[in-house]
N, C-alpha and C positions, 0 to 999 in steps of 0.2 A: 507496601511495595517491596519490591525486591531488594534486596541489599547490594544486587551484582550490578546496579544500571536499568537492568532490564522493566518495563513498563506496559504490564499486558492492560491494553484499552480494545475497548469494544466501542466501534462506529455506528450510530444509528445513521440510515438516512436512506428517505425513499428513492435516490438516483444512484442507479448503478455506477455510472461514469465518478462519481463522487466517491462513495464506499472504493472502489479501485483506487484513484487516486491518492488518498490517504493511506491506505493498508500501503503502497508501495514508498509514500515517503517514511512513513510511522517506520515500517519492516527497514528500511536503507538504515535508519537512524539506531537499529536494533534491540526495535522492542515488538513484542509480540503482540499481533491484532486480531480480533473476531469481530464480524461484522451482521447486522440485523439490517432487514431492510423497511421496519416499522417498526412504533414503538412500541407496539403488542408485543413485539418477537424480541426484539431487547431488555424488555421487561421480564420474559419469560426467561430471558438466557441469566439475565442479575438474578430472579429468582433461584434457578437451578444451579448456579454456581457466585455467591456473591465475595465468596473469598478468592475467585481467580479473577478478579476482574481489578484494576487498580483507581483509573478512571475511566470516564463514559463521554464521546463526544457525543452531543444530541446536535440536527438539525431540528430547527424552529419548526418550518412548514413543511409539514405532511399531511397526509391525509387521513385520517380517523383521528388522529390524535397528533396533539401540537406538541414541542418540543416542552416546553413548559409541565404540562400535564404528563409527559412520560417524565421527566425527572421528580416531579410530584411523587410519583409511581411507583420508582426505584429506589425515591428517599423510605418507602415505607418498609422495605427489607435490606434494604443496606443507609444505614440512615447518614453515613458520613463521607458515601461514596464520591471523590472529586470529580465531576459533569463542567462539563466547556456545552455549552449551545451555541452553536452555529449556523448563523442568520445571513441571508443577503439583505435584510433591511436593518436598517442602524438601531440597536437596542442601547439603552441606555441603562448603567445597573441598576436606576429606582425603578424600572420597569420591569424588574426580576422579582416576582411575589416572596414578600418579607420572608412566609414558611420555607422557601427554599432556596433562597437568595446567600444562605450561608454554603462554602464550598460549591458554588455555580459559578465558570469561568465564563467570558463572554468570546468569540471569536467571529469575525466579521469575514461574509466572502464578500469575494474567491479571495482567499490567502494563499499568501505565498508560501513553497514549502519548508522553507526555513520559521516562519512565523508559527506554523503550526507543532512544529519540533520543538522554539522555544516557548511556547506557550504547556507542552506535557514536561518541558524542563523546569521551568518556573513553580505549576504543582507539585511538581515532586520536591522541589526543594522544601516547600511550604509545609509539605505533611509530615 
């Protein structure tokens, strides 16, 4: 991560109102965001760029592919990449598959936008 603060993450999630919502608190809090709207296409962007990317929020439920299996996904070319999965049903971390249960945050919606700020604070300190 950047040494100045700054925290570029990229938001997966198939709802537009969502990917908006975060990119404006994420950007308030001044860190830089790109957004995918499945986890095809954020698999491809870690692919094509895995050194600009810091963390990865993943939503759980989408459509082709669940949150779970895109971070599966992403751990295979950025293997240490920090990922938050972000659920409206209550996950619990033994229900995060052992393989990639290391460096996978949990984040419960709707959160509020302060939680979501200290929850990319809290990684960062960590890494």
């Amino acid at each position: 991560m950047k040494g100045n603060g700054i925290v570029r993450i990229l938001v997966i999630d198939d709802e537009e109102m969502i990917r908006t919502l975060a990119v404006k608190i994420l950007e308030k809090a001044g860190h830089a965001v790109m957004t995918a709207e499945s986890g095809r296409e954020g698999i491809e962007l870690v692919e094509r760029n895995p050194e600009m990317i810091d963390v990865a929020i993943v939503d759980n439920t989408m459509p082709g592919m669940t949150g779970l299996d895109t971070i599966r996904e992403i751990r295979r070319c950025s293997e240490l990449l920090p990922c938050i999965l972000s659920s409206g049903h209550v996950i619990e971390p033994e229900q995060v598959p052992e393989d990639i249960r290391l460096h996978t945050y949990l984040l419960q919606k709707p959160y509020r936008p302060q939680t979501l700020v200290e929850k990319v604070a809290d990684i960062r300190l960590a890494s």
